[in-house]
N, C-alpha and C positions, 0 to 999 in steps of 0.2 A: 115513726114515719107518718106524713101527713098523704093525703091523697096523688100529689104529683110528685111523690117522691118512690123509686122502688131500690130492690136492691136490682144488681147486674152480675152475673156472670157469664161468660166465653170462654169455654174450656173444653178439653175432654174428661170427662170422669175416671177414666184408668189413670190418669197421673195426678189430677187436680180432687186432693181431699177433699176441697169444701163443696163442690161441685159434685162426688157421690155423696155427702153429708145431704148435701140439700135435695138429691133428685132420690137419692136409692136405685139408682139405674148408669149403668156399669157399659161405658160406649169408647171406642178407640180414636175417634173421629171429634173433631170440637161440635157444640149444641149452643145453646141459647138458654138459658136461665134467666125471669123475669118474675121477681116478687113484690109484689104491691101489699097493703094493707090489707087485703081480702079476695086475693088473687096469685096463687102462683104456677105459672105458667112456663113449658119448657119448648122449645124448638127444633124439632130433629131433621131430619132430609126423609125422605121417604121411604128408602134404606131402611131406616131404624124404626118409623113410627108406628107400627103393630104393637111391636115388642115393647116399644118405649109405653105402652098406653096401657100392657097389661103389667109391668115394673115397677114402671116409674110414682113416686106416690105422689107424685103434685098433682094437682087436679085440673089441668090443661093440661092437652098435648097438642101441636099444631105445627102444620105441615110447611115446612122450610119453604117448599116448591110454589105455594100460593102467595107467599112474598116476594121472591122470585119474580114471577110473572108481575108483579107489582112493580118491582122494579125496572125490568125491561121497558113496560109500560112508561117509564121515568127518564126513559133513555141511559140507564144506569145497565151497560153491556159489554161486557158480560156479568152479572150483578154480583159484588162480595157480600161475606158473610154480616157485613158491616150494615153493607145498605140496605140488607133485611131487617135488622136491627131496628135500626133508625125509622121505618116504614113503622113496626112494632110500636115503639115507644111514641111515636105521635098517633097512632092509633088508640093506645091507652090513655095518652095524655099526661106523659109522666115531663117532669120538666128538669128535673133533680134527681141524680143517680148515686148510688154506694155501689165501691167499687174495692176490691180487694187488694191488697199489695203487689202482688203478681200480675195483674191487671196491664193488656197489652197497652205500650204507650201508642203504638199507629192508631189504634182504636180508639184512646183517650183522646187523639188528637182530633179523630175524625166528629167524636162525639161534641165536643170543644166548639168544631168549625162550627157547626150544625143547633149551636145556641145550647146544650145541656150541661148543667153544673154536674163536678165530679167531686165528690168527698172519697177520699180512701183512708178505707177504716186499718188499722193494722190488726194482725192475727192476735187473739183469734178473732176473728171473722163471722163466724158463730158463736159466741161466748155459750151457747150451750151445749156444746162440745167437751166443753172441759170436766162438765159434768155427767156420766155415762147412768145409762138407767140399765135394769138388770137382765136386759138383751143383750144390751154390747156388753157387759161383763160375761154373760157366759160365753157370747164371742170369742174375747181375747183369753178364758181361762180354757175355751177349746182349741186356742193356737198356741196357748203355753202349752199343754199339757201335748202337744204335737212337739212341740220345741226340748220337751222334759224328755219325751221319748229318743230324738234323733239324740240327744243328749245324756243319754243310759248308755245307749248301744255303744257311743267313739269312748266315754270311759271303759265301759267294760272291756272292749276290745284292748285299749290301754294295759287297762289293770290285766291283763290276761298274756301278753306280752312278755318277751324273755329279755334283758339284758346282756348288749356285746358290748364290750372295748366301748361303755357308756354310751351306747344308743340300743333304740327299741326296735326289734324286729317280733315279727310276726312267726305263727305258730309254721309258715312255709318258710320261714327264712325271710320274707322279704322285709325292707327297711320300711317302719312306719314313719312317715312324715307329715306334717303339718299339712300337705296338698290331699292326702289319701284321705284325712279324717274328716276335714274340711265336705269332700267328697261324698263319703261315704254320710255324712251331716245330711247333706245336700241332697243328694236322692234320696235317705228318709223322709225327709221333710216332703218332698215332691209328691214320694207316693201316699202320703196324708194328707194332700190336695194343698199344702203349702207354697209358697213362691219363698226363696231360699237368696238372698244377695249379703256379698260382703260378711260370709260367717267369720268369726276370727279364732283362730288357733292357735296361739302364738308361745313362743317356747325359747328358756336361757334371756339370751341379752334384749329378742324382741319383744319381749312380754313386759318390757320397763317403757312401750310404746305403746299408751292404751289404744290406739287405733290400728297398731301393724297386724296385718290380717294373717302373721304369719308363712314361713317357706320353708323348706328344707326337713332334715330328718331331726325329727322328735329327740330328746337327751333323756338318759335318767336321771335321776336325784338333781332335776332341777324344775322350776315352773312351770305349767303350761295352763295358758289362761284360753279360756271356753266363750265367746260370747257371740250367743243366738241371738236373733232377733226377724223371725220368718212372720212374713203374712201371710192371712188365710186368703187362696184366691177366692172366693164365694163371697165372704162376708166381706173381704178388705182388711178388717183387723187384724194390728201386730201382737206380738207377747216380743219380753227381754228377758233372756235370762244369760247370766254370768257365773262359772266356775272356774274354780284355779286346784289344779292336782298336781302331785308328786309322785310317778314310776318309782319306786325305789325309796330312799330315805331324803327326806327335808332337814337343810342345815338349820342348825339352832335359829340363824339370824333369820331364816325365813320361818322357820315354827311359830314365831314371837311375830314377824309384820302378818301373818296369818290369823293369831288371834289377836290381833289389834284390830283388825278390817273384820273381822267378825263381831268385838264389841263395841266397833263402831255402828255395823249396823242395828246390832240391839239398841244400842242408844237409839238409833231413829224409830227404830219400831215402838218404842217407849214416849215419844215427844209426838210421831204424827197424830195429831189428828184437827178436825175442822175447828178453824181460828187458828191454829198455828202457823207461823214465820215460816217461810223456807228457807229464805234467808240465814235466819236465827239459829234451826237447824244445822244450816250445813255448817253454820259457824262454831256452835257445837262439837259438830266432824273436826272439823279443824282445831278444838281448842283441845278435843281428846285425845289426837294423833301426837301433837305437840305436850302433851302430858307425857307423854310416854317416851319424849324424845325423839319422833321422826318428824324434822324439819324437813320444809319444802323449801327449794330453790334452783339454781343452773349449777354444777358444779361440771368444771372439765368441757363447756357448752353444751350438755346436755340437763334437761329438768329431770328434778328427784324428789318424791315424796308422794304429796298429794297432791296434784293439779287440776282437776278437772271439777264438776258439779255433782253434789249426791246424788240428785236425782232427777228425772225428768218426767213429764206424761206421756203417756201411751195411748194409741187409738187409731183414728185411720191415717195418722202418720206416727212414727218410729218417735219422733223428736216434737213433744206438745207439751204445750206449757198447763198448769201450772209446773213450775221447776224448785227444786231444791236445791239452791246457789246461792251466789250472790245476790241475783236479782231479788226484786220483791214480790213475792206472793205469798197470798195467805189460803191457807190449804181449804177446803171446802168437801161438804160431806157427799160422795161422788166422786170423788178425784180418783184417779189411778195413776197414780206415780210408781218408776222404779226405786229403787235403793242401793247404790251401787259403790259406796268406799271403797277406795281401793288405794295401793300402795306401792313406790316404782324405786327400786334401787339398783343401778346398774352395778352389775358384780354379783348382786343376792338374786335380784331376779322381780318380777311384778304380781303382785297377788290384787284379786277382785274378787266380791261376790255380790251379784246381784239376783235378788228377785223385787218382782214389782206384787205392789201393796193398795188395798181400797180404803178410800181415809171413810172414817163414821165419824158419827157425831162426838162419839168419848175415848176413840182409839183407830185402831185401824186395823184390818183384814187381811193374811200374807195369802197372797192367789197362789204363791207357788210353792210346790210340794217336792220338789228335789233334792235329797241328801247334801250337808256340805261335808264332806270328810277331803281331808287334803293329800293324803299317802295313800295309795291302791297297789 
């Protein structure tokens, strides 16, 4: 960046990653983020600015309200968030703005009228995000290991279980289902100061849907796929973790895509590390499953096999890149990716197992420590 150029963000920090990436200061309400060369500077309403000053780690903090009155002064009444902005940015003397993908267009437009060029950058946004330092690692290995817990307790519960007329009931009789475990997920996580959305519990013909979260009463001797992904409210950071179990006995055909998705994922654990493809990887994934005989395709208009990406990054959102896919990226020492093969056969049922991994320099780190065993 040269002198009249800064970045911009307008956001609030509870939903906008890059925006607690960049402030460290956690607000429900949209602010004003302004980085210059030798200046970064945030904008709060009066509301928030104590708190924001003892938080927040930019080294300005400055009062909405005094822009405001700037404004009105402008004849700009009742004044928007905008034309405080704008007041801001000829004040510093910025001429040229970066601007995130997500980046309101009203505002692009108004910034537009008002003579200031806009570059938007696409994510990530912070390219050094992708590389975590060994704060946000213990971060997200204090929100798996929250996530490994709520995820003891629904197997156990599980494995402890009696079999009726092939469904699972509990030690009172009552029918375990997919809504219960999910639940009983959910208020673990909570009381471990977690934020819990979209856990997936999914079981028989739904677990051949890697995203069906899941309904109805639990089977035995058929699939039931596990997959956490809570943030820590405090820090922000996620953890992913994926399991796949069998109440009862697993049929042969799913025994075998069981350890297939397990030595799938040994193979990655074996290939990541910094300089490596993800790409290459995942293709990898694909050339091992296909070894083995499990083709991907639509059969009956439904997808079967392997469809989705090995892996993704993890951090103050669920879904960061770098990835293990198709796409391209080359892994870097810092990365936290998950690792997630998985396998979908309507009729046999869906099996996954994911844990997420720190890439080094000549291998990589497994963060998570949770048993895979598939029959309890």
């Amino acid at each position: 960046m040269h002198d009249q150029e800064a970045i911009l963000l307008i956001a609030d920090s509870e939903k906008d990653s890059n925006m607690f990436y960049a402030t460290g200061f956690l607000a429900p309400d949209p602010f004003v983020y302004l980085q210059k060369i030798d200046r970064k500077i945030i904008v709060v309403n009066d509301l928030e600015i104590d708190r924001a000053k003892s938080q927040s780690k930019t080294g300005e903090v400055l009062s909405l309200s005094q822009y405001e009155k700037i404004a009105v002064e402008q004849n700009k009444k009742p004044p928007k968030l905008i034309d405080t902005v704008i007041i801001l940015l000829n004040e510093v003397n910025i001429k040229k703005l970066i601007v995130p993908e997500n980046f309101s267009i009203k505002y692009a437009d108004m910034l537009r009228k008002h003579g200031f060029q806009l570059e938007v950058k696409q994510e990530p946004f912070f390219s050094a995000r992708e590389v975590k330092n060994e704060q946000e690692i213990g971060y997200m290995t204090k929100t798996l290991r929250m996530a490994e817990k709520a995820l003891s307790k629904a197997i156990n519960t599980i494995a402890k279980s009696s079999i009726k007329n092939g469904f699972l009931y509990s030690k009172s009789g009552k029918a375990i289902t997919s809504e219960s475990i999910k639940k009983m997920i959910n208020v673990e996580l909570v009381k471990n100061g977690c934020i819990a959305k979209h856990t997936i519990v999914s079981c028989h013909e739904q677990s051949c849907e890697p995203h069906n979260g899941g309904s109805g009463p639990l089977r035995a001797n058929e699939s039931i796929i596990f997959d956490i992904f809570p943030k820590d409210e405090e820090t922000g950071y996620y953890a992913d973790i994926s399991r796949t179990i069998v109440k009862g006995k697993a049929s042969l055909s799913l025994k075998s895509m069981y350890n297939a998705v397990l030595s799938a994922q040994n193979l990655v654990f074996r290939f990541a590390r910094s300089g490596a493809s993800g790409s290459n990887i995942h293709g990898n994934v694909i050339n091992h499953f296909k070894s083995l005989g499990y083709t991907t395709g639509k059969t009956k208009g439904k997808m079967r096999g392997f469809f989705h990406g090995t892996g993704h990054g993890v951090g103050l959102d669920i879904h960061e890149t770098p990835r293990i896919s198709r796409s391209k990226y080359t892994l870097r020492t810092g990365n936290v990716v998950t690792v997630e093969p998985g396998l979908y056969y309507p009729g046999i049922g869906g099996v996954r197992l994911e844990d997420t991994i720190r890439i080094t320099d000549d291998g990589c780190v497994n963060l998570t420590k949770y048993p895979k065993v598939l029959e309890v």
